[in-house]
N, CA, C and O atoms as a MOPAC input file, in Angstrom:
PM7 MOZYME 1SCF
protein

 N    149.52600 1    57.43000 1   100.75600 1
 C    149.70400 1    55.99900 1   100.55800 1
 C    149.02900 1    55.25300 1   101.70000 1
 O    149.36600 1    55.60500 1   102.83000 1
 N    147.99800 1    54.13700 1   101.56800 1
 C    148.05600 1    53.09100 1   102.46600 1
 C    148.70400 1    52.03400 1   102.64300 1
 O    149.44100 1    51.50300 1   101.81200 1
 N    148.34600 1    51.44700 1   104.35300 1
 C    149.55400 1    50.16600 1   104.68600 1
 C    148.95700 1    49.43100 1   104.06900 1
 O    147.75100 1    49.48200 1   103.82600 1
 N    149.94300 1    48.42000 1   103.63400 1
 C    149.38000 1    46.78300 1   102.62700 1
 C    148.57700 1    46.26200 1   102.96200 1
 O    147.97600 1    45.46000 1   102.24800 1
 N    148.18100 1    46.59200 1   104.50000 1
 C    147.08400 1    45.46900 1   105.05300 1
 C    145.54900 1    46.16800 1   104.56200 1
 O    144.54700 1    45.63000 1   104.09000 1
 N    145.84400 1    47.57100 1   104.89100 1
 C    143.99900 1    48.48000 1   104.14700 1
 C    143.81000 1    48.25300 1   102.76600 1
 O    142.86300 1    48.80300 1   102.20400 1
 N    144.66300 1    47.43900 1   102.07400 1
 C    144.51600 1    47.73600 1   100.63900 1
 C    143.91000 1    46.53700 1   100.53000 1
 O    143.25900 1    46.78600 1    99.51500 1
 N    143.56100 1    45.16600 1   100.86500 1
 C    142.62400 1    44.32100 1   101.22000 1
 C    141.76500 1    44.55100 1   101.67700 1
 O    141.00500 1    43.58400 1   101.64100 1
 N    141.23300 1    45.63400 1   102.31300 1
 C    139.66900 1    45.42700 1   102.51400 1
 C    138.85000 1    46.27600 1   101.35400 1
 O    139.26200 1    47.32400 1   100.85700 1
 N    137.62000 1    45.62100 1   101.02400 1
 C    136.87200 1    45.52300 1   100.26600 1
 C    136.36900 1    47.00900 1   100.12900 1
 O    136.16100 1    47.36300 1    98.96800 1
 N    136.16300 1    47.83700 1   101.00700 1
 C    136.18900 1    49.40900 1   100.75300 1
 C    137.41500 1    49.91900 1    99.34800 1
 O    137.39200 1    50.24500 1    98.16100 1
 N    138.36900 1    49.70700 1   100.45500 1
 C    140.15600 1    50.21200 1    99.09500 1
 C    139.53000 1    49.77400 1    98.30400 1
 O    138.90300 1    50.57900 1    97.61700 1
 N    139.34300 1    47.90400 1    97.91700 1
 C    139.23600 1    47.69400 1    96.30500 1
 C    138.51000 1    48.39400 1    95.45300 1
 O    138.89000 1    48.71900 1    94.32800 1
 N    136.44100 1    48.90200 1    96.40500 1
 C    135.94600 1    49.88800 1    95.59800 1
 C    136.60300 1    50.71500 1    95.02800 1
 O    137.07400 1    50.62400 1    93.89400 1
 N    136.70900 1    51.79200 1    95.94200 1
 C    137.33500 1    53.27800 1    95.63000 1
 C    138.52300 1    53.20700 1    95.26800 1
 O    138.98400 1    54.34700 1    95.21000 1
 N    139.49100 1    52.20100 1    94.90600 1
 C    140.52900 1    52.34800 1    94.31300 1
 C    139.73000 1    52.84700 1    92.63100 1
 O    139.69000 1    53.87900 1    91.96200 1
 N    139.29500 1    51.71900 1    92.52800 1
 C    138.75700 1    51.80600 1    91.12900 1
 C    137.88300 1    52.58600 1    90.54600 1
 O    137.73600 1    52.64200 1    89.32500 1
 N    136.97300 1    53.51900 1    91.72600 1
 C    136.02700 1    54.44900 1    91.23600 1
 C    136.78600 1    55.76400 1    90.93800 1
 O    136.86700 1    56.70800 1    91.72300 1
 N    137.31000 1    55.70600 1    89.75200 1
 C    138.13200 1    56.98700 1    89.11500 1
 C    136.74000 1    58.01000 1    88.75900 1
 O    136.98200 1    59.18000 1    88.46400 1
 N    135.62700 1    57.64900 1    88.78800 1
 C    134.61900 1    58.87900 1    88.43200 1
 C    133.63200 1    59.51300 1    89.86000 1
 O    132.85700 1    60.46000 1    89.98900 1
 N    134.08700 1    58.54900 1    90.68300 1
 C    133.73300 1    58.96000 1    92.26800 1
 C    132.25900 1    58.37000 1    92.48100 1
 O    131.75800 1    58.63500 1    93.57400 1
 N    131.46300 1    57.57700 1    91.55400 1
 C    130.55700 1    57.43100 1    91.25800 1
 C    130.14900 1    56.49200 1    92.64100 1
 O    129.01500 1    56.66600 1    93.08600 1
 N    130.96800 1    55.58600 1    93.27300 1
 C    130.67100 1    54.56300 1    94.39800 1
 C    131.32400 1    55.65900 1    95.78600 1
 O    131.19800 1    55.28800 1    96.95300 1
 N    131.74800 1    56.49600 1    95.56500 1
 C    132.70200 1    57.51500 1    96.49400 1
 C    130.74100 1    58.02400 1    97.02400 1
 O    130.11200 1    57.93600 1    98.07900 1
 N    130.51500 1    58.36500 1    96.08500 1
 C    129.31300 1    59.42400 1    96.20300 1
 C    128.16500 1    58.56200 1    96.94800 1
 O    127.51400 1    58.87700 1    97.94400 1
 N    128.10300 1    57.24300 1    96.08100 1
 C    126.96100 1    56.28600 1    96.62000 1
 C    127.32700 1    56.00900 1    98.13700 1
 O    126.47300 1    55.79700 1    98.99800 1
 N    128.25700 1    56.02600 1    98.29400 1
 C    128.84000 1    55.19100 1    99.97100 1
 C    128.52700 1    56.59300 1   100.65600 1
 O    127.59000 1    56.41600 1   101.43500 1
 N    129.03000 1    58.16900 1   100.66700 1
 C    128.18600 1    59.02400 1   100.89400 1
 C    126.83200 1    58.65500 1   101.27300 1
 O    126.54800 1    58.18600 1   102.37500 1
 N    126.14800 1    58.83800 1   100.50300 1
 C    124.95000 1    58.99000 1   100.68900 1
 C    123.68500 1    58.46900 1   101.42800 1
 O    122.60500 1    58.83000 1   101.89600 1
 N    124.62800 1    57.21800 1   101.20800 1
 C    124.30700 1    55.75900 1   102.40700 1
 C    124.52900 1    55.84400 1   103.71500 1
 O    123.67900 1    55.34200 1   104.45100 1
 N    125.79700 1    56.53800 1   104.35900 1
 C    126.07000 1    57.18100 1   105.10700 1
 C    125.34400 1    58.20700 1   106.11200 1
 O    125.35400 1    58.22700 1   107.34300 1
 N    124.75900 1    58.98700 1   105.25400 1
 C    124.43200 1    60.78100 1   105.13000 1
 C    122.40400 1    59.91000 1   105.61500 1
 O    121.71400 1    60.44600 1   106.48200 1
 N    121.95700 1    58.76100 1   104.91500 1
 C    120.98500 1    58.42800 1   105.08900 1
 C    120.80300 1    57.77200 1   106.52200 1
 O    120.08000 1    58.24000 1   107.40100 1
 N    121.61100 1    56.55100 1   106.63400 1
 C    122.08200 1    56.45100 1   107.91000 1
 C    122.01100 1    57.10400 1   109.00800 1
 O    121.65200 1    56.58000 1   110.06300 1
 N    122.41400 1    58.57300 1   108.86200 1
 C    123.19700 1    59.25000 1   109.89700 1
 C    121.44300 1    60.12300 1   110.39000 1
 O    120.82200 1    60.20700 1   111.44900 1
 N    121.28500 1    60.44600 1   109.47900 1
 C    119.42500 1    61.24200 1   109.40800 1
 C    118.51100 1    59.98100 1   110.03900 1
 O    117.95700 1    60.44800 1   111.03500 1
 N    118.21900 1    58.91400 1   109.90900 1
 C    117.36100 1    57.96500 1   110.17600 1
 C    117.66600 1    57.87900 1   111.93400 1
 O    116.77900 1    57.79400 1   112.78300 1
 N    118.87900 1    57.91900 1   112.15200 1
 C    119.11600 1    57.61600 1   113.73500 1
 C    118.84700 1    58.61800 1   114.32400 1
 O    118.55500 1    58.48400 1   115.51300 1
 N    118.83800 1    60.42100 1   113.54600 1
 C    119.05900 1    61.39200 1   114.18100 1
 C    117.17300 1    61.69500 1   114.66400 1
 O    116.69000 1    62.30600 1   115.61600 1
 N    116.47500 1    60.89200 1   113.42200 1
 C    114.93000 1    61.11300 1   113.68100 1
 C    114.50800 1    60.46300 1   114.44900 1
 O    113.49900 1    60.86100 1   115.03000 1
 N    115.15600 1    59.01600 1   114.84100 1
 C    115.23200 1    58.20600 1   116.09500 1
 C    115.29300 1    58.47400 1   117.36600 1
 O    114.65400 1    57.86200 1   118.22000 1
 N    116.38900 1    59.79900 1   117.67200 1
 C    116.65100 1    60.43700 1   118.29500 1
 C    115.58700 1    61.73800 1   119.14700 1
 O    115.32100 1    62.01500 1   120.31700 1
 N    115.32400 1    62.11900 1   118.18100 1
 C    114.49500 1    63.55100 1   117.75100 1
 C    113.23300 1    62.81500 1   118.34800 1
 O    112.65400 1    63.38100 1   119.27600 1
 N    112.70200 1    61.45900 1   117.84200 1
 C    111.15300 1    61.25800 1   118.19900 1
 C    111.03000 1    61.09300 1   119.78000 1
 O    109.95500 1    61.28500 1   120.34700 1
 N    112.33300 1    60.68100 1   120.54400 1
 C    112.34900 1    60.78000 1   121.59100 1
 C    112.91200 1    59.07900 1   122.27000 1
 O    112.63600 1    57.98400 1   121.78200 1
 N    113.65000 1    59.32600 1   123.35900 1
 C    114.56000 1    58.22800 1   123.56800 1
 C    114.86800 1    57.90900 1   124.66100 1
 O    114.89900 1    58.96100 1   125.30000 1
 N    115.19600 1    56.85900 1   125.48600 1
 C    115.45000 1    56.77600 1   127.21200 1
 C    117.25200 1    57.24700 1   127.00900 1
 O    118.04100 1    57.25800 1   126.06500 1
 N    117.30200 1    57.56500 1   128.33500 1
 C    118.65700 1    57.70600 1   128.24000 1
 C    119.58600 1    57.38100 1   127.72100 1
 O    120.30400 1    57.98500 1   126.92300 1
 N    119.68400 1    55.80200 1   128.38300 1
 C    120.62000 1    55.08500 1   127.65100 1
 C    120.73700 1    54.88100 1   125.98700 1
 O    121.81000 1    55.00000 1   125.39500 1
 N    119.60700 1    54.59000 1   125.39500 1
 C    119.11800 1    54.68500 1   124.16700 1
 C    119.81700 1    55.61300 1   123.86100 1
 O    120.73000 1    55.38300 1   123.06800 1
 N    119.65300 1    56.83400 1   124.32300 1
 C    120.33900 1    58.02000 1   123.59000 1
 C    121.95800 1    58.28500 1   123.74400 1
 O    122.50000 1    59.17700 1   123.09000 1
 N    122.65100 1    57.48900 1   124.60900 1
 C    124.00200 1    57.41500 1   124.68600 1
 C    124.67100 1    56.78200 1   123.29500 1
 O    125.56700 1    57.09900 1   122.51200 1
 N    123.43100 1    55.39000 1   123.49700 1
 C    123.94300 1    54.63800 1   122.19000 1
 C    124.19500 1    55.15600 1   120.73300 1
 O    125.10100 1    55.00900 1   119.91200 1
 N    122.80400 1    55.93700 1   120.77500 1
 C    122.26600 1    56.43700 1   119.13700 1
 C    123.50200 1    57.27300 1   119.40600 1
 O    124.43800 1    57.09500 1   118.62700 1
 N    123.67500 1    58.24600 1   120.48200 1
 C    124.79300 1    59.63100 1   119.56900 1
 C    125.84100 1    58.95800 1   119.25700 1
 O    126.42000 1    59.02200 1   118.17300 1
 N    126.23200 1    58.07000 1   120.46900 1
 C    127.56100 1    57.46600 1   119.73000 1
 C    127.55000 1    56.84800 1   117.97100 1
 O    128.60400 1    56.55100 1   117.40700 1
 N    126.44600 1    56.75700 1   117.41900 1
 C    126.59800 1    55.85100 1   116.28000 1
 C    126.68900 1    57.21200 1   115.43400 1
 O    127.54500 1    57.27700 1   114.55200 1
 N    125.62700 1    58.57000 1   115.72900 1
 C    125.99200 1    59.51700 1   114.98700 1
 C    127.22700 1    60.01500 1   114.55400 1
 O    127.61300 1    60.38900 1   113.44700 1
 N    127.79500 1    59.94400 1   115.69800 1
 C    129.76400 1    60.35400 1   115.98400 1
 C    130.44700 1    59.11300 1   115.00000 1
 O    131.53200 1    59.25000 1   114.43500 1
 N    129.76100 1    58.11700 1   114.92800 1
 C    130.44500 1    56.98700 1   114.00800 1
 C    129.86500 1    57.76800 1   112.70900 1
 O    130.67600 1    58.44300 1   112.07400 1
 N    128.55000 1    57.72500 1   112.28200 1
 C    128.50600 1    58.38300 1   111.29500 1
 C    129.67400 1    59.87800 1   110.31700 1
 O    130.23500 1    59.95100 1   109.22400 1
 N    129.52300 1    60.74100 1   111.46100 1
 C    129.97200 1    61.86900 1   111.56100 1
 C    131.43400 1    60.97800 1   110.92600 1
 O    131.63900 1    61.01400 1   109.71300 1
 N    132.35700 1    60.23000 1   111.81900 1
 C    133.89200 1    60.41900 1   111.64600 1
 C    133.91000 1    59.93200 1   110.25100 1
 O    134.74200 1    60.35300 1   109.44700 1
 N    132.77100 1    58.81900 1   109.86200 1
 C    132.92500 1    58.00500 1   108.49200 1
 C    132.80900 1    58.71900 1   107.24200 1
 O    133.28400 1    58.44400 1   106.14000 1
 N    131.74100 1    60.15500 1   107.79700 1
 C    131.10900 1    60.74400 1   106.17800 1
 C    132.96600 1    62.16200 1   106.18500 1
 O    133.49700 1    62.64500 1   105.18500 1
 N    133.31800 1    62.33700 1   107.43000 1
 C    134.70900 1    63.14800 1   107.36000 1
 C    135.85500 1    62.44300 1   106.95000 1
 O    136.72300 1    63.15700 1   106.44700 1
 N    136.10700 1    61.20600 1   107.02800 1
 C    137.34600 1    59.90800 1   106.75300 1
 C    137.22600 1    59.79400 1   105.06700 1
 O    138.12100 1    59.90100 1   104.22800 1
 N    135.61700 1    59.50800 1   104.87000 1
 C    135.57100 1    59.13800 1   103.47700 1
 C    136.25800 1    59.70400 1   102.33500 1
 O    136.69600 1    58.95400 1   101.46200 1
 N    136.34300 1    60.51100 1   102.28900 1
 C    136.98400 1    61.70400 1   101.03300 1
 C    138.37400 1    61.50800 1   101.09000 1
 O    139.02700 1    61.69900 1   100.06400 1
 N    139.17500 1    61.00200 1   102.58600 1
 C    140.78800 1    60.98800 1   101.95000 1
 C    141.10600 1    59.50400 1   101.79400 1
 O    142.12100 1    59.15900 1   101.18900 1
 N    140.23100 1    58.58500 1   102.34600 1
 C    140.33700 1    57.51100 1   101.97300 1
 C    140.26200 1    57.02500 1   100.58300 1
 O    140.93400 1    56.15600 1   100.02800 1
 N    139.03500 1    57.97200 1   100.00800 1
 C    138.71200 1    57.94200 1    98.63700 1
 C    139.89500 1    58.52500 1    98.22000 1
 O    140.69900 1    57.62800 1    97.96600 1
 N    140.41400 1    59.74300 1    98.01500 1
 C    141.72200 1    60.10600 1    97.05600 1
 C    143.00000 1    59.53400 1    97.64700 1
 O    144.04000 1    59.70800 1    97.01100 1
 N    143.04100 1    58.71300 1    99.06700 1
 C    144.19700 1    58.11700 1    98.52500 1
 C    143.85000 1    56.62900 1    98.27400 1
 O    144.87600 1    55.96100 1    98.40700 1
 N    142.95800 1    55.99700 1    98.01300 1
 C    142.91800 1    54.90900 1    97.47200 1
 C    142.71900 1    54.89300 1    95.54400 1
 O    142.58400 1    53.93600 1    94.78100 1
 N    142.78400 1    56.49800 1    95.25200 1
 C    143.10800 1    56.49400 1    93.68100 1
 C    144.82200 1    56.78800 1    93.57700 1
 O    145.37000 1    57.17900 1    92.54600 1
 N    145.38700 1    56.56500 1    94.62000 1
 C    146.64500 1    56.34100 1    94.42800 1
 C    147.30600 1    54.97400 1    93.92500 1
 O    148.39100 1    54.65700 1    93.43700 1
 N    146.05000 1    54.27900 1    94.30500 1
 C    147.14700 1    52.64900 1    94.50600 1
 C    146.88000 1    52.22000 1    93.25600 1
 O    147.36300 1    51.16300 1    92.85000 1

């Protein structure tokens, strides 16, 4: 179950309603694209700091594409 207040943001309302996972998958993938574009950012080569920033956004990536899936089945609860 989520608290009353997550069930207002505009994520819940998607995935409440994507009973075929079809926007579950798209938000994936968007994600997963995301997460590759910064990592080639990375890879082409970067100043330090630069590279503090980028991993941290990977690690944002990373926690979002691991969060997504129970957010998704419990927002087919509500």
């Amino acid at each position: 179950m989520l608290p009353n207040q997550l069930k207002e943001l505009e994520i819940i309302k998607k995935l409440s309603t994507d009973a075929t996972g079809v926007e579950f998958k798209s938000m994936v993938e968007r994600l997963e694209l995301g997460r590759v574009g910064v990592r080639r950012q990375i890879d082409a080569g970067v100043t330090p700091d630069e590279y503090r920033s980028l991993s941290k956004l990977v690690s944002g990536y990373d926690a979002a594409l691991e969060l997504l899936p129970e957010i998704w089945r419990r927002a087919q609860s509500l």
